[in-house]
C-alpha positions as YAML, in Angstrom:
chain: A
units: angstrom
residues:
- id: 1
  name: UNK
  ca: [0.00, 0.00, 0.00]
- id: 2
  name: UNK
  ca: [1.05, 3.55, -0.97]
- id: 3
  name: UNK
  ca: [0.52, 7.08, -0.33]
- id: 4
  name: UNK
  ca: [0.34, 9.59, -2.83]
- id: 5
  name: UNK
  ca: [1.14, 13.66, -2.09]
- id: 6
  name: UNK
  ca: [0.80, 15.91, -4.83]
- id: 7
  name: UNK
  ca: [1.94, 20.21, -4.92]
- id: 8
  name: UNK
  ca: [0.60, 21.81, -7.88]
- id: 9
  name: UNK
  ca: [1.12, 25.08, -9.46]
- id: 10
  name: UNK
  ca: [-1.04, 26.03, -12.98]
- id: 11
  name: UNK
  ca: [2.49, 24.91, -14.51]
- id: 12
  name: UNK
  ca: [4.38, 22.48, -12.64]
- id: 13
  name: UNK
  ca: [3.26, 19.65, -10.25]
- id: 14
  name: UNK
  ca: [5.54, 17.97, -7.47]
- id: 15
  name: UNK
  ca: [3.97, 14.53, -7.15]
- id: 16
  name: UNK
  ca: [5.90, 12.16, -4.20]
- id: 17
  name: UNK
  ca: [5.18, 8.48, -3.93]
- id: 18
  name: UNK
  ca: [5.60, 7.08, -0.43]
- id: 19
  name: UNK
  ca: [6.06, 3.29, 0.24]
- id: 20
  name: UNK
  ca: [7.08, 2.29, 3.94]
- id: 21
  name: UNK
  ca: [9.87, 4.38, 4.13]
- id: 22
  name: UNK
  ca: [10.78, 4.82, 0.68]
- id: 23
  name: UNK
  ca: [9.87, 8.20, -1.45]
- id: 24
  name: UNK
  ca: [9.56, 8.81, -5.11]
- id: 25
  name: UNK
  ca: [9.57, 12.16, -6.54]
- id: 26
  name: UNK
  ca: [7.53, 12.87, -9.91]
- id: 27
  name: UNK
  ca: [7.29, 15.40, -11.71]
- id: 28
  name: UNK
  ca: [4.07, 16.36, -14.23]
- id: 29
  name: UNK
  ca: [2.15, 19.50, -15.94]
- id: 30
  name: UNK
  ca: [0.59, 21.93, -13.04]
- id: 31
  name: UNK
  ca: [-3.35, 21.54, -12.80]
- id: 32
  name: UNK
  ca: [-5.63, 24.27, -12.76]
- id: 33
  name: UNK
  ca: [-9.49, 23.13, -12.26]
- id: 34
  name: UNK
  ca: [-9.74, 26.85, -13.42]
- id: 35
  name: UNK
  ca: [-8.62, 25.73, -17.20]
- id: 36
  name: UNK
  ca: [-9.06, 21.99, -17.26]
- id: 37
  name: UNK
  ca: [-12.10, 19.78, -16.94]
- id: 38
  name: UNK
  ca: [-12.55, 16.30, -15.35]
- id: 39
  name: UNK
  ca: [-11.67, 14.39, -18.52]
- id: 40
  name: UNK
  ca: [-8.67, 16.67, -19.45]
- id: 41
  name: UNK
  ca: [-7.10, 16.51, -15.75]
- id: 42
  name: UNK
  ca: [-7.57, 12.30, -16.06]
- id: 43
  name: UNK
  ca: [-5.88, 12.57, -19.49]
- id: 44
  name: UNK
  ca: [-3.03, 14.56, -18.60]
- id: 45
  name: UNK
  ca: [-2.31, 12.61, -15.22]
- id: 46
  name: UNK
  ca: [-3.06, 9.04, -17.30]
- id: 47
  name: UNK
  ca: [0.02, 10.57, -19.48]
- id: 48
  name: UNK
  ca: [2.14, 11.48, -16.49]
- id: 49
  name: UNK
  ca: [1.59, 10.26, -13.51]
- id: 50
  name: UNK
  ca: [0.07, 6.83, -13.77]
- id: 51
  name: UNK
  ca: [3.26, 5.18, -16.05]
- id: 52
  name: UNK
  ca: [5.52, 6.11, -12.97]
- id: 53
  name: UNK
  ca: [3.60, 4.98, -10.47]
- id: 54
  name: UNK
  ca: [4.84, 1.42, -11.71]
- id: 55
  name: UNK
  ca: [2.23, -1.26, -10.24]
- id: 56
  name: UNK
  ca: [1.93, 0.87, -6.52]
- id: 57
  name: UNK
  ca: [-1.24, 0.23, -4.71]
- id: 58
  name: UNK
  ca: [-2.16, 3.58, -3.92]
- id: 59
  name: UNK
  ca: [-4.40, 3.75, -0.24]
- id: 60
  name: UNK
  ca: [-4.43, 7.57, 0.15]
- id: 61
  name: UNK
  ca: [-3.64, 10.85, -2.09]
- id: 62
  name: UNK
  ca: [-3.57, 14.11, -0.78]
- id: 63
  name: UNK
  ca: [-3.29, 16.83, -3.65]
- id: 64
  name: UNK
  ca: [-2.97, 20.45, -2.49]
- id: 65
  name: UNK
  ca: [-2.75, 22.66, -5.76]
- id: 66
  name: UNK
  ca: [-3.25, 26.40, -7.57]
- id: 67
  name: UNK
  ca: [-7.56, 27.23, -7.51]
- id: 68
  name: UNK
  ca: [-8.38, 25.02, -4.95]
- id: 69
  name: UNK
  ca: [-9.81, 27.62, -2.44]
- id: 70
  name: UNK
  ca: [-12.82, 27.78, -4.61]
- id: 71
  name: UNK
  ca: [-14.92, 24.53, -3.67]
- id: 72
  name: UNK
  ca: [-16.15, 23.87, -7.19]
- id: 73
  name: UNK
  ca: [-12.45, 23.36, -7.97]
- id: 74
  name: UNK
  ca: [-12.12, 20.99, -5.67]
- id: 75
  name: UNK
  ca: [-14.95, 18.80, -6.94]
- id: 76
  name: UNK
  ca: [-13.38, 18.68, -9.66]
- id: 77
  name: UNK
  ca: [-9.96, 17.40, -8.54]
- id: 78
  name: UNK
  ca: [-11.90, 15.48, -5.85]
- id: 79
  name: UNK
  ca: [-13.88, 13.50, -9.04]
- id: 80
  name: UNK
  ca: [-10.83, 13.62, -11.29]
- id: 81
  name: UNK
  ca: [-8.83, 11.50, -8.61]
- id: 82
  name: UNK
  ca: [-11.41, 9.06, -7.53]
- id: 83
  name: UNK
  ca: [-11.86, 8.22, -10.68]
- id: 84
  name: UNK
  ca: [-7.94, 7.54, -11.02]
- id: 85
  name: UNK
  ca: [-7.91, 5.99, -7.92]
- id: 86
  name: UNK
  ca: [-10.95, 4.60, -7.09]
- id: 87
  name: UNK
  ca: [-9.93, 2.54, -4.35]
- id: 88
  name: UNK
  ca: [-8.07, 5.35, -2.23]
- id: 89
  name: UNK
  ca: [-9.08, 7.70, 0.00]
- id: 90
  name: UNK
  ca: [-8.69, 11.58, -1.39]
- id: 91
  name: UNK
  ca: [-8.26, 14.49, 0.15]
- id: 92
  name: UNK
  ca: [-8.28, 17.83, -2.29]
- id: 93
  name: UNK
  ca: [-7.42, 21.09, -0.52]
- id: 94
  name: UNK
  ca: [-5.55, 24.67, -1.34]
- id: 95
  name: UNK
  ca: [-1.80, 25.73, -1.39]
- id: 96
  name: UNK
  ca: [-2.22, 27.28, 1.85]
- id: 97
  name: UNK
  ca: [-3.18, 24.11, 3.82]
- id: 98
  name: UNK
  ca: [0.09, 22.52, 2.28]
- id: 99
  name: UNK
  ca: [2.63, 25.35, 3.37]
- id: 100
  name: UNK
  ca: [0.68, 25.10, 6.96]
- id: 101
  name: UNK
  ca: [1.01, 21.05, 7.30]
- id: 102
  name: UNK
  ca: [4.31, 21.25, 6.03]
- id: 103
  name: UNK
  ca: [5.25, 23.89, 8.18]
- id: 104
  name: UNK
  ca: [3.67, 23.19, 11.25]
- id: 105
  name: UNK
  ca: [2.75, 19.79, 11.43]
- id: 106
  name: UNK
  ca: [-0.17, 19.21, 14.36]
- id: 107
  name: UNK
  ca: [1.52, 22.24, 16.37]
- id: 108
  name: UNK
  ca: [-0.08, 26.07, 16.87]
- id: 109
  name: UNK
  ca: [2.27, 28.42, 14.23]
- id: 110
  name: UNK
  ca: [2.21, 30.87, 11.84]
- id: 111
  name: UNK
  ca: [2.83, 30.05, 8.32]
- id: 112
  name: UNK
  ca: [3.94, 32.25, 5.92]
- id: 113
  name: UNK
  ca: [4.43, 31.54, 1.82]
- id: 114
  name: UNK
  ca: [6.97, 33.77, 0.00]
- id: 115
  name: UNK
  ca: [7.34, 32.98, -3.43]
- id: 116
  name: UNK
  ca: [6.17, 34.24, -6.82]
- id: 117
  name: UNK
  ca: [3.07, 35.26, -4.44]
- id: 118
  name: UNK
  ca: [2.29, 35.71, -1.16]
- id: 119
  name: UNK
  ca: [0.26, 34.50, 1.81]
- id: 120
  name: UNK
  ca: [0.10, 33.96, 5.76]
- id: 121
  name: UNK
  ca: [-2.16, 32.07, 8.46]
- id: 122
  name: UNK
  ca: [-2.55, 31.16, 11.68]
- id: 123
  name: UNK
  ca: [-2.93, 27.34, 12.25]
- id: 124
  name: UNK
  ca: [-4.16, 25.89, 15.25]
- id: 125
  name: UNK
  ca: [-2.52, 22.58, 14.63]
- id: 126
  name: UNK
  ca: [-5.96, 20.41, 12.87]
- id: 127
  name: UNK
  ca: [-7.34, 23.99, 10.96]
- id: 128
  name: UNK
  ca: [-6.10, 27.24, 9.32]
- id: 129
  name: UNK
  ca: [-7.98, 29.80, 12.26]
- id: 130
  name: UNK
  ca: [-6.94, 33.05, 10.59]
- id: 131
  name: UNK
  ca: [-5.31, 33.50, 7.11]
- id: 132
  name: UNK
  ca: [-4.10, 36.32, 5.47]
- id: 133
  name: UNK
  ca: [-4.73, 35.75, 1.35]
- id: 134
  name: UNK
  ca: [-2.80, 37.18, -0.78]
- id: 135
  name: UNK
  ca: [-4.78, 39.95, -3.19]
- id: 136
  name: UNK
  ca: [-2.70, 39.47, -6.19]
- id: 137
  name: UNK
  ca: [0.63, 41.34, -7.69]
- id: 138
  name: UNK
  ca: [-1.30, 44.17, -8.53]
- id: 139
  name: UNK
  ca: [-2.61, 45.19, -5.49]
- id: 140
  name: UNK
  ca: [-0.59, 43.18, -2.83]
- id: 141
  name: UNK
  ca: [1.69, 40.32, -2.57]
- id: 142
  name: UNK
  ca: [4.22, 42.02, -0.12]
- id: 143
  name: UNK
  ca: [7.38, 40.33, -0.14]
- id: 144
  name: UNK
  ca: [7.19, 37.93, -2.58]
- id: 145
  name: UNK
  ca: [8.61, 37.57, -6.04]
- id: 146
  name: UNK
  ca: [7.01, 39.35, -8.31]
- id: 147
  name: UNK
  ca: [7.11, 42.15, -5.22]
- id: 148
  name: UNK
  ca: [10.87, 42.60, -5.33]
- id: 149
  name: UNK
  ca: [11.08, 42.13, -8.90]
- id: 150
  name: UNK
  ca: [8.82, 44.99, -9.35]
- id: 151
  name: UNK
  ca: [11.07, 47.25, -7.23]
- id: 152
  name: UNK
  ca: [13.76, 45.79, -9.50]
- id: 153
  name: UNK
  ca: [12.79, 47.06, -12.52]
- id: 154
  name: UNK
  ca: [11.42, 50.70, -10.68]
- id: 155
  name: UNK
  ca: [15.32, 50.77, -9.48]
- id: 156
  name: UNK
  ca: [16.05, 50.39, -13.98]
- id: 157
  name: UNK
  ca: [13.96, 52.28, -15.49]
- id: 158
  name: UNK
  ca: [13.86, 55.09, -13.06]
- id: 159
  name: UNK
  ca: [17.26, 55.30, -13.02]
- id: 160
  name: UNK
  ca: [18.08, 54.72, -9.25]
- id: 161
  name: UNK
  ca: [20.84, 52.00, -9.64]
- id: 162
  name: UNK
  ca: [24.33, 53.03, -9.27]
- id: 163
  name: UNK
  ca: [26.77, 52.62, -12.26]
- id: 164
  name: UNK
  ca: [27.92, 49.33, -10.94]
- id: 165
  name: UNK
  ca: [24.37, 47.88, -10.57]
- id: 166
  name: UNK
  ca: [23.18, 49.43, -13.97]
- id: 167
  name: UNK
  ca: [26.11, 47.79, -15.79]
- id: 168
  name: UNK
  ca: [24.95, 44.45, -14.02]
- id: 169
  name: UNK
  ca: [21.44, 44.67, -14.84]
- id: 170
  name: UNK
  ca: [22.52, 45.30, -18.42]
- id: 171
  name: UNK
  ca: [24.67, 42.43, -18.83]
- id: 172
  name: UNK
  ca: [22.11, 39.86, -17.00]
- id: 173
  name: UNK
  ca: [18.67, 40.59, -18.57]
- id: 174
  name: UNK
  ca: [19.82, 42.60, -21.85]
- id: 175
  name: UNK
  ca: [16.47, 44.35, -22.14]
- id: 176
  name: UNK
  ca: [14.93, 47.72, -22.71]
- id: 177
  name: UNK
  ca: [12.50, 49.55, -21.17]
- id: 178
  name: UNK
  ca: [9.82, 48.96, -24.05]
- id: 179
  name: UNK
  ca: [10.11, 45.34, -24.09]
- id: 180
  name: UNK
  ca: [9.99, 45.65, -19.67]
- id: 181
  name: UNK
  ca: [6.78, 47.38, -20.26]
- id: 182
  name: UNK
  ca: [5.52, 45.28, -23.10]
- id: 183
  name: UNK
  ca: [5.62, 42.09, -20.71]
- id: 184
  name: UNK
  ca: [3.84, 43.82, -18.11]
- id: 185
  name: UNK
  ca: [1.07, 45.21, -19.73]
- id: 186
  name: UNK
  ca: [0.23, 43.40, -22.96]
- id: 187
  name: UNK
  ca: [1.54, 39.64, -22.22]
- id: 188
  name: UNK
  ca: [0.53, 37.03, -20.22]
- id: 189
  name: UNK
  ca: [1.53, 35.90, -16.63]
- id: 190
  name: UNK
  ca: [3.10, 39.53, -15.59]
- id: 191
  name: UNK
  ca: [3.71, 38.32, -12.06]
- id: 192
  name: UNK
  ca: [6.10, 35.44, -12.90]
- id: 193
  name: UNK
  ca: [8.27, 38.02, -15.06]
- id: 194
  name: UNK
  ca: [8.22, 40.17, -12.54]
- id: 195
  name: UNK
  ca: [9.53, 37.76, -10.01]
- id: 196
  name: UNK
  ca: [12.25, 36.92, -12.57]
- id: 197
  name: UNK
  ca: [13.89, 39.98, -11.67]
- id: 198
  name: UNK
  ca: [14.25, 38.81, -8.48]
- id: 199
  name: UNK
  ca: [17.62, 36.37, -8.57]
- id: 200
  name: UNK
  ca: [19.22, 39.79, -9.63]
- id: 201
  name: UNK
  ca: [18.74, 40.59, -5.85]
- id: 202
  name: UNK
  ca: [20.03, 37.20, -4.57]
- id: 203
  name: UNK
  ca: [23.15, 37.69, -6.98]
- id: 204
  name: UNK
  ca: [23.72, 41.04, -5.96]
- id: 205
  name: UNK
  ca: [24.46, 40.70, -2.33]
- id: 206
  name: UNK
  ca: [25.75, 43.52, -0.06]
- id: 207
  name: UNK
  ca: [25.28, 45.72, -1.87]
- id: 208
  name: UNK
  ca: [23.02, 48.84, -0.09]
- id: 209
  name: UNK
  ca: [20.60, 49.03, -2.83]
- id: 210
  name: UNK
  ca: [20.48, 45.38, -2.59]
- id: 211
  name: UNK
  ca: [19.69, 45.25, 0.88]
- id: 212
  name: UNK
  ca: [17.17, 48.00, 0.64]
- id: 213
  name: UNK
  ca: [14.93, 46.07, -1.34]
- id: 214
  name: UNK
  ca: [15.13, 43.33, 0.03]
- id: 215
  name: UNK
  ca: [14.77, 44.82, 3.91]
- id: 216
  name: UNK
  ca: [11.93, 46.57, 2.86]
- id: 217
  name: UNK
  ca: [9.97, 44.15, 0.64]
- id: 218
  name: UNK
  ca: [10.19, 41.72, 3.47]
- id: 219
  name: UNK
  ca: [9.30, 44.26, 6.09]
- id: 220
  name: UNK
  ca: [6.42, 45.32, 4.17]
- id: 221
  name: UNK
  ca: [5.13, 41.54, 4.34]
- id: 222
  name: UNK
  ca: [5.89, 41.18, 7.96]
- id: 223
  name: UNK
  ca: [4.14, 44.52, 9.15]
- id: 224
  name: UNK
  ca: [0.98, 44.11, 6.26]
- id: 225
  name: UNK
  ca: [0.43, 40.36, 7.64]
- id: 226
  name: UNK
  ca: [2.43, 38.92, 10.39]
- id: 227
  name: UNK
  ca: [1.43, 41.60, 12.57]
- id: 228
  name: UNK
  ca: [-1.98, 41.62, 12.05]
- id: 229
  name: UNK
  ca: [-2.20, 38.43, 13.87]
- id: 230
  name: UNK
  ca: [-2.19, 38.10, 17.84]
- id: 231
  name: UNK
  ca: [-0.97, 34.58, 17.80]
- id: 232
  name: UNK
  ca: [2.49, 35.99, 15.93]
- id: 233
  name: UNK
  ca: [4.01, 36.74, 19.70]
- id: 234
  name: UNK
  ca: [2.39, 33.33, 20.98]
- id: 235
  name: UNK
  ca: [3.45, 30.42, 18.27]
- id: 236
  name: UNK
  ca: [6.61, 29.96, 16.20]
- id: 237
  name: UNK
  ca: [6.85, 31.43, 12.40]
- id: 238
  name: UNK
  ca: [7.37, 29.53, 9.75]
- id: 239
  name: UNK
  ca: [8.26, 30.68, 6.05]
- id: 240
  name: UNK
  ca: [8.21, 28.45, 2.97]
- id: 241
  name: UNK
  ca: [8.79, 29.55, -0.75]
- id: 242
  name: UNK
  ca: [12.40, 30.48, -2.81]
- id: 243
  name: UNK
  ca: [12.03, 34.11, -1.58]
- id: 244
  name: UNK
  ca: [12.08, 32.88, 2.06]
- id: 245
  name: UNK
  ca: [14.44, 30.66, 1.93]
- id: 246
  name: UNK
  ca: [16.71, 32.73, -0.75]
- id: 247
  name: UNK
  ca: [16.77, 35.48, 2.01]
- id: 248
  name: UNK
  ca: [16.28, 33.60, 4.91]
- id: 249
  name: UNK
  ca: [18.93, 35.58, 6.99]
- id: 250
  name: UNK
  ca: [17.14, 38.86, 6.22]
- id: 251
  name: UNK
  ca: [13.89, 36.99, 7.30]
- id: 252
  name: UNK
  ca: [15.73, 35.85, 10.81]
- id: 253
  name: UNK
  ca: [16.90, 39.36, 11.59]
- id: 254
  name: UNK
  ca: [13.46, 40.35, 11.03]
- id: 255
  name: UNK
  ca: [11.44, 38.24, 13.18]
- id: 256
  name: UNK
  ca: [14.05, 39.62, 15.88]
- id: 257
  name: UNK
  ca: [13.36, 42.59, 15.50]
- id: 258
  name: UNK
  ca: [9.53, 42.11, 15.86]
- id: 259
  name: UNK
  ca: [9.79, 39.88, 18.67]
- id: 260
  name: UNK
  ca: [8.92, 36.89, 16.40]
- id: 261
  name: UNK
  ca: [10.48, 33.15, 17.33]
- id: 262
  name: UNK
  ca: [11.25, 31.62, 14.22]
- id: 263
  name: UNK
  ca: [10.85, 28.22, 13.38]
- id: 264
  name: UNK
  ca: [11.04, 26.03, 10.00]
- id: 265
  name: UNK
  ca: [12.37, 28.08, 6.56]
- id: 266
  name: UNK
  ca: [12.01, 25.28, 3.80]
- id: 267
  name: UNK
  ca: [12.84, 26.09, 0.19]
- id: 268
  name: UNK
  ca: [9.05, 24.19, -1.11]
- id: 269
  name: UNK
  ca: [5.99, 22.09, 0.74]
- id: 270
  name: UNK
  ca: [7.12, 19.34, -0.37]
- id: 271
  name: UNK
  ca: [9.54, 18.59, 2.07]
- id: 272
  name: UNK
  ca: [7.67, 19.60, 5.38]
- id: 273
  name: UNK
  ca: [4.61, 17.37, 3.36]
- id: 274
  name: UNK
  ca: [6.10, 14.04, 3.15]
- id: 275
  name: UNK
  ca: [7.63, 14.29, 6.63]
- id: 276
  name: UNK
  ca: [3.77, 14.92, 7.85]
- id: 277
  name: UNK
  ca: [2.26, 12.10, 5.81]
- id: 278
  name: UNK
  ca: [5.35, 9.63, 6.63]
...
């Protein structure tokens, strides 16, 4: 008998296969119930998923995935798996369930997601009590990806970087401003080219500009969110995502300085998922 965990995004989905104490990582299209129907979804995962599952008897999946706080969404994973797997038990739920099982386990905490987006609750150890959605690039997303990245490309185009970071930014990206503003505006999925711009701040360490963005984008998250809940001076914090764990000192030295114990900083669920499950 086997478990099955899945972590989807609309583009990529981390799938792990757990036998005894064996794992299997695989790797298939993201899922969005948003864009794909029952029959696609079975097509796609008959494609994918089921010729590496070998002949495992699968007893549970859990799939947390991208659209899955709407509940039609997650009849439709809910009836796409069953069908798949019609002798296991499934469980469909969103992304932020999956950073707060991964990141707190059954224990109280405060679990934060900083990646291309961004997103915070308060878990009680069985249920998310309080949560903290994120309201989009546009609008919000504080500390995340696309966040910094924006403040990246403010830094170009308005000029701010020193020489030494302008020639930098040149070299890396070789862009210009109308094809920056081109990508934004008129093409799809702005907030993942946004949060491109990002590494440029993880290769660019020490430097004060640097620093600035990053200090403040993360600060900006921690005062917008983290202290809007009560429980953040009670329970441990506990940050998963590449922004988190990219800047993870920067993320320390700020839960200092708000009084904040921190706990777990993993790089993706997936981890903090299959030690839950196991």
């Amino acid at each position: 008998m086997a478990k099955l965990i899945a972590d989807s995004g609309a583009t990529k989905c981390e799938w792990c296969l757990i036998k005894g104490r064996k794992s299997e990582r695989i790797f298939t299209q993201g899922i969005s119930p948003y864009f794909l129907t029952i029959d696609q979804i079975i097509t796609l995962l008959k494609a994918e998923l089921i010729p590496a599952l070998g002949k495992a008897e699968i007893n549970e999946v859990h799939y947390f995935g991208t659209g899955l706080a709407n509940k039609n969404n997650v009849q439709i994973m809910r009836k796409a798996l069953n069908r798949l797997f019609p002798l296991a038990k499934v469980e469909a739920d969103h992304d932020m369930m999956a950073a707060a099982l991964a990141l707190c386990g059954a224990e109280n905490g405060v679990a934060s997601n900083l990646g291309t987006g961004s997103f915070a609750c308060y878990f009680n150890g069985k249920k998310i009590v309080k949560s903290r959605p994120g309201i989009g690039y546009v609008l919000g997303d504080e500390g995340s990806g696309a966040y910094l990245g924006r403040k990246v490309i403010q830094y170009f185009l308005y000029d701010t970087f020193d020489e030494e970071l302008r020639y930098k930014f040149d070299a890396k990206f070789v862009t210009t401003r109308l094809e920056i503003l081109e990508n934004v505006y008129k093409k799809p999925l702005p907030n993942r080219y946004l949060a491109s711009f990002a590494i440029f701040l993880a290769e660019n360490r020490g430097h004060y500009m640097i620093e600035n963005i990053i200090e403040d984008g993360l600060n900006d998250f921690f005062f917008q969110h983290l202290c809007k809940f009560n429980e953040s001076w009670k329970f441990p914090h506990h940050f998963v995502g590449g922004v988190a764990y990219a800047f993870k000192d920067v993320v320390r030295d700020l839960c200092k300085s708000y009084e904040f114990e921190l706990g777990k900083v993993l790089r993706n669920p997936m981890e903090g998922l299959i030690d839950y499950y196991s």
